[in-house]
C-alpha positions as CSV (number, residue, x, y, z in Angstrom):
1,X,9.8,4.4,-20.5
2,X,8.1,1.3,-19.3
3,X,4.3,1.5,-20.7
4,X,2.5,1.1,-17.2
5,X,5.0,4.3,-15.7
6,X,4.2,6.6,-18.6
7,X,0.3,5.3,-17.7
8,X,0.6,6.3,-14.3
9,X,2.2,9.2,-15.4
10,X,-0.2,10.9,-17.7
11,X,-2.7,9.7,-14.9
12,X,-4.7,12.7,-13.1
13,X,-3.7,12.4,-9.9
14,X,-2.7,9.6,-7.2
15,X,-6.6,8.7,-6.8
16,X,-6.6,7.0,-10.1
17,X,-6.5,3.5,-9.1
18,X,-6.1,0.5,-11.7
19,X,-8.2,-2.3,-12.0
20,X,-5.5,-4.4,-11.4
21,X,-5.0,-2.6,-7.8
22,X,-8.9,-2.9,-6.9
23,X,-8.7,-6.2,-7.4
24,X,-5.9,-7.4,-5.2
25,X,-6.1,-8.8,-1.7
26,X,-5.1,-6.6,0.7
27,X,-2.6,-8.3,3.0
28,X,-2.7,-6.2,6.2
29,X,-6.0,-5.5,8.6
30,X,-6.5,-2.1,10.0
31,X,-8.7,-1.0,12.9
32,X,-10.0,2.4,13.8
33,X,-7.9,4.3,16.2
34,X,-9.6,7.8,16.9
35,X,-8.7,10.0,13.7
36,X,-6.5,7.5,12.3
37,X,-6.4,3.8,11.2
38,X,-4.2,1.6,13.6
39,X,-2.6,-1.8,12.0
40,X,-4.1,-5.0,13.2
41,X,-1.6,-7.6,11.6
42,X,-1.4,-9.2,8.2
43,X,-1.2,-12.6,6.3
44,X,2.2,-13.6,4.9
45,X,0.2,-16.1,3.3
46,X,-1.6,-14.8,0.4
47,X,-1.1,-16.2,-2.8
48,X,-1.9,-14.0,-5.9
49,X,0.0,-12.3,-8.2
50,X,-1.1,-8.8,-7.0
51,X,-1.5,-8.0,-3.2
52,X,-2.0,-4.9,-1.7
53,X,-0.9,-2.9,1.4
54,X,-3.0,-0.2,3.0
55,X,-1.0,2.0,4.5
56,X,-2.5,5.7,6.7
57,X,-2.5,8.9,5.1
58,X,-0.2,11.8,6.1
59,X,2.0,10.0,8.3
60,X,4.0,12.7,8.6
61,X,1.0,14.1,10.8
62,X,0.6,11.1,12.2
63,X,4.4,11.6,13.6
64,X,3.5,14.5,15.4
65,X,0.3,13.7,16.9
66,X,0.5,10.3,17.6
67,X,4.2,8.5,17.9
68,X,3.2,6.1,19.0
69,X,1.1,4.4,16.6
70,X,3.5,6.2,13.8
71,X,6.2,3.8,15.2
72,X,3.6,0.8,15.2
73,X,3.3,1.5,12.0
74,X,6.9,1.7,10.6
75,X,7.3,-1.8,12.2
76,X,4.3,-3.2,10.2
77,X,5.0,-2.4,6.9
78,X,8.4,-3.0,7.6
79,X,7.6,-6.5,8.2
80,X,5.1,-6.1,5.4
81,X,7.2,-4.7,2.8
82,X,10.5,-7.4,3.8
83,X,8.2,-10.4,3.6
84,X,6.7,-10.0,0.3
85,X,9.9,-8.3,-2.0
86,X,11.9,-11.1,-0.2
87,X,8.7,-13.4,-2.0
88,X,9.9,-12.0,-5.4
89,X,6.7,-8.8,-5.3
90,X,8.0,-5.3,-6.2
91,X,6.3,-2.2,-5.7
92,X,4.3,-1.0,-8.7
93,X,1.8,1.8,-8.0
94,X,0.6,3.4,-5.1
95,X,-2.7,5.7,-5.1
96,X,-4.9,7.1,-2.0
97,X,-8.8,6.7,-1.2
98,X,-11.2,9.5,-2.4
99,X,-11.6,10.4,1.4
100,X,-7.2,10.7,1.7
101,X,-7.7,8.4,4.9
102,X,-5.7,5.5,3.2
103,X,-3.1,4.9,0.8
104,X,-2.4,2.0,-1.2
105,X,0.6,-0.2,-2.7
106,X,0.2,-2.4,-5.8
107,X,2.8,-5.1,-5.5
108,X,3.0,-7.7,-8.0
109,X,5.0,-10.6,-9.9
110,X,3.9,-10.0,-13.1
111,X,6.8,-8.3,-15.1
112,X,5.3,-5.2,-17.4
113,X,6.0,-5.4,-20.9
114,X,8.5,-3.1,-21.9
């Protein structure tokens, strides 16, 4: 019932991204790896009240195909993910690039209005 959920939820689709969400650092670095993107670290040090995490799409695939760098993966945003909610950030949107070759997370600080 929160006003930014029932915004995302009368959204069209996942590709809608914010402004908010365009705006924010994005904390990890990828690299190209043949179809797919590979991680390539990130920076536990960014400041700002919304960061971002790019993430592959269809990891599921990804699983299949590739293991390897599925598993290389889990571990990153692992790390990712336990670093910055341990910070006080919590997961507030997600949405994919028009191409589907990324995904997104919106973390932030800032607390919605209700």
């Amino acid at each position: 019932r929160r006003q930014h959920v029932v915004r995302r939820l009368d959204s069209s689709g996942l590709t809608v991204v914010s402004s908010e969400a365009a705006r924010a650092p994005v904390v990890n670095r990828t690299a190209a790896s043949g179809d797919w993107i590979a991680p390539a670290g990130f920076d536990p040090d960014v400041k700002s009240p919304r960061v971002a995490v790019d993430i592959p799409a269809d990891y599921t695939r990804m699983l299949s195909e590739d293991s390897s760098l599925a598993r290389r993966w889990r571990l990153e945003t692992r790390a990712i993910f336990a670093h910055y909610l341990g910070a006080g950030y919590r997961v507030v949107d997600f949405a994919e690039d028009e191409a589907r070759t990324r995904g997104r997370y919106l973390l932030t600080t800032i607390r919605p209005d209700p």
